[in-house]
N, C-alpha and C positions, 0 to 999 in steps of 0.2 A: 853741683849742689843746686838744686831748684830755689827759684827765687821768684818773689812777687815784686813787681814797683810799678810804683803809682807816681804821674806827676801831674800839679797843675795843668790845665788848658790853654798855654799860651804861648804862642810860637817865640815868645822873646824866649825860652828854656827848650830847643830841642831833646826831646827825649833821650835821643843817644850821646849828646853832649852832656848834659845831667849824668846821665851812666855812666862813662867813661871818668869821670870826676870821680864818682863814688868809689870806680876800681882803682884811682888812683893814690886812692887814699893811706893804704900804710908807708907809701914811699912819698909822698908828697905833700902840697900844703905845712900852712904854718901854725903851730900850736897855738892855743888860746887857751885862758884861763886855768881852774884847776883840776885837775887831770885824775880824781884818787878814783869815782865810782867812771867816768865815761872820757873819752876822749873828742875835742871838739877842735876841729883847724878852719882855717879860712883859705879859699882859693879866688884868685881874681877869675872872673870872666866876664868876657865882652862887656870890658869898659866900668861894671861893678866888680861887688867879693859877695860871695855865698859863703855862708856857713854850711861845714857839715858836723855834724855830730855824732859819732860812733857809739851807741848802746853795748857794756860788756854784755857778753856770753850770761844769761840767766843761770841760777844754781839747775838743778835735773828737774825740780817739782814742778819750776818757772818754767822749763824748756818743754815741758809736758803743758801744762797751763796754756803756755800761748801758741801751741803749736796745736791743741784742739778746742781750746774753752774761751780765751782772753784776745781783746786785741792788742798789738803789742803798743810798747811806748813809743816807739815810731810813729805807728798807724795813729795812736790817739792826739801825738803831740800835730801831726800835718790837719785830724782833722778837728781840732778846738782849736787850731790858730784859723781856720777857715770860720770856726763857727765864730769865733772873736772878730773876726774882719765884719762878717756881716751884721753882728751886733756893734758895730761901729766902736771896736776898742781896739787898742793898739798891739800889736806884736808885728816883728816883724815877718815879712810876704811868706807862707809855705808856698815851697816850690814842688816837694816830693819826697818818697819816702822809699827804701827799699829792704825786706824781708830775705834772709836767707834760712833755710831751713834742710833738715836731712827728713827721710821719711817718717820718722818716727817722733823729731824733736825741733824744736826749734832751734836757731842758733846766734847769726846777732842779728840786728837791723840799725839803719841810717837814718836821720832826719835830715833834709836838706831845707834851707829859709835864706834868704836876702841877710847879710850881715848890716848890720845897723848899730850905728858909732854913736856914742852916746856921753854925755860932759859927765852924770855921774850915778850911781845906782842908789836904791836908799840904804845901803851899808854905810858910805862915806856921811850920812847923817847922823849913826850911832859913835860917829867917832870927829867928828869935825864940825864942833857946834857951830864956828866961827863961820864956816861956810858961807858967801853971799846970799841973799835972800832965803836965811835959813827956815824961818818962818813960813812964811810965805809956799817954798818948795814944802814943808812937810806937812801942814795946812789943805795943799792942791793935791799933794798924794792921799789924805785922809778924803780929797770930796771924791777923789778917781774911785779910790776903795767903797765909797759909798756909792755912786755907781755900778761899779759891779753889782753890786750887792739886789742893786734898785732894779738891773737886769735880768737878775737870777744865775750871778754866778759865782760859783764857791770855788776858789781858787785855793786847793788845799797846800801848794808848794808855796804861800805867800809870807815868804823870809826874806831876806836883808839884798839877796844876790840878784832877788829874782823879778826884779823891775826895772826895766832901764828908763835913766830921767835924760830929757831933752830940753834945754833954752829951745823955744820956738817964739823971737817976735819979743812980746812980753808975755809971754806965759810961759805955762811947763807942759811938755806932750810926756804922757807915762805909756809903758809899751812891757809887756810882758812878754816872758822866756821860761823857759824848763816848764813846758804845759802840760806833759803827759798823765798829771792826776788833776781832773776837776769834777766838780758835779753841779748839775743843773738842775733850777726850782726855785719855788719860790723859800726862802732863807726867813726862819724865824730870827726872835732877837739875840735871843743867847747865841746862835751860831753865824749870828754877824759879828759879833762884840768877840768872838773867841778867835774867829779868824785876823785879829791883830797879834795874837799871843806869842809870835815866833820873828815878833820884828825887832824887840830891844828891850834892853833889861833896864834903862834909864825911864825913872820916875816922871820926869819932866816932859818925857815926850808923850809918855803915855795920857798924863793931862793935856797937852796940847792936840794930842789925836782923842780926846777924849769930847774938849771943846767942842770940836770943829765937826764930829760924828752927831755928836748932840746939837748942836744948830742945825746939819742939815736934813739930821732925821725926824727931831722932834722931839726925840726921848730924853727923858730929864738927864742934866749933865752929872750928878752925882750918880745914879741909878748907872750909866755910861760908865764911867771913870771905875765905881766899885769893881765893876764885873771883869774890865780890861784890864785891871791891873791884877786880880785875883787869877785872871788866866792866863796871866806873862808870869807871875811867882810859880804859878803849879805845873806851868810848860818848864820853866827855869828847874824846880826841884825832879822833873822827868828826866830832864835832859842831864844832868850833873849826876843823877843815880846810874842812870845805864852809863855816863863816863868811868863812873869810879865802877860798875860791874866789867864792864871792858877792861879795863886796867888789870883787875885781879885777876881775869879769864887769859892774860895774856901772861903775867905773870907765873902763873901753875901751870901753862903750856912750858914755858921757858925751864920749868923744873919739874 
């Protein structure tokens, strides 16, 4: 099966070592996380753990798509965590990426990254108010986000999982994962304020990230708060609609 791969520049990751890992991967390594659309395990080597993460098999339209028009979620996820390094934000190292394809279609591909351990994600804020320095930590993740922003980047997968929080010192290091959709430019307001919409259905935080957005933007904190909360209700009644269409679609398959 022809394949393409790509790795970082850097003798600490021999290319054939990297690739041998990759091939080792349905028989080896250890699961992580939750496994329904991709599969992701960890492997120790020399002296660290890499992450790899397995992309399923696209539907045929996808496999046509990225096999002559798209680059794949591999390709994109190794090269926005490069272009994140250089814009001096957090994720963890891309190491490399590898494509397998048949002549005519594409089939799966690999992301390989430095595994990095983390005290806690901002999910465990939607659910543990009590959290030490809970403030504080969701505060620091609102100026991260505004950052991005202030860089020009839209970080379209920016949900609950998909941030890892670090204790560093006294502060908090934030570090981004699951990168393979973003887009780059400069970010009007309404599409900064919307990119909060899929972090938490709790009112409370949504003033507190509304605060701390409007201090450090400038923009008036009601004008803030209106908008972010108007676009977590209408993410909320999206997401609950296609639940309960799923439901029904699964139901009249079963009958």
């Amino acid at each position: 099966m022809p394949e393409k791969f790509i790795t970082v520049n850097d003798v600490q990751y021999p290319k054939n070592e990297i690739k041998n890992l990759i091939e080792r991967f349905g028989n080896d390594g250890e699961v992580i996380g939750n496994q329904d659309r991709n599969t992701i395990k960890i492997f120790p080597f020399q002296g660290e753990v890499l992450n790899i993460k397995a992309f399923k098999i696209p539907n045929i339209f996808n496999q046509i798509a990225y096999k002559f028009f798209r680059k794949s979620k591999a390709q994109r996820s190794f090269e926005y965590a490069n272009k994140l390094i250089n814009l001096e934000v957090g994720t963890p190292k891309p190491i490399a990426y590898l494509e397998q394809t048949s002549s005519l279609l594409f089939k799966r591909s690999y992301y390989v990254s430095e595994h990095l351990d983390c005290d806690l994600t901002y999910r465990e804020l939607t659910t543990q108010f009590d959290y030490p320095d809970y403030d504080t930590i969701l505060r620091a993740f609102t100026r991260f986000t505004f950052g991005l922003h202030e860089k020009g980047i839209h970080f379209l997968d920016h949900s609950p999982g998909n941030t890892l929080i670090r204790k560093e010192g006294d502060a908090y290091g934030f570090y981004l994962v699951d990168l393979n959709r973003m887009n780059f430019g400069v970010l009007d307001f309404e599409t900064r304020i919307k990119n909060f919409s899929r972090l938490t259905i709790h009112k409370a935080m949504v003033e507190v990230m509304s605060d701390e957005y409007a201090k450090c933007s400038g923009y008036d904190y009601d004008k803030v708060f209106l908008l972010m909360w108007k676009e977590t209700e209408d993410f909320q009644e999206r997401f609950h609609k296609k639940k309960r269409l799923m439901k029904k679609l699964k139901f009249w398959k079963k009958n």
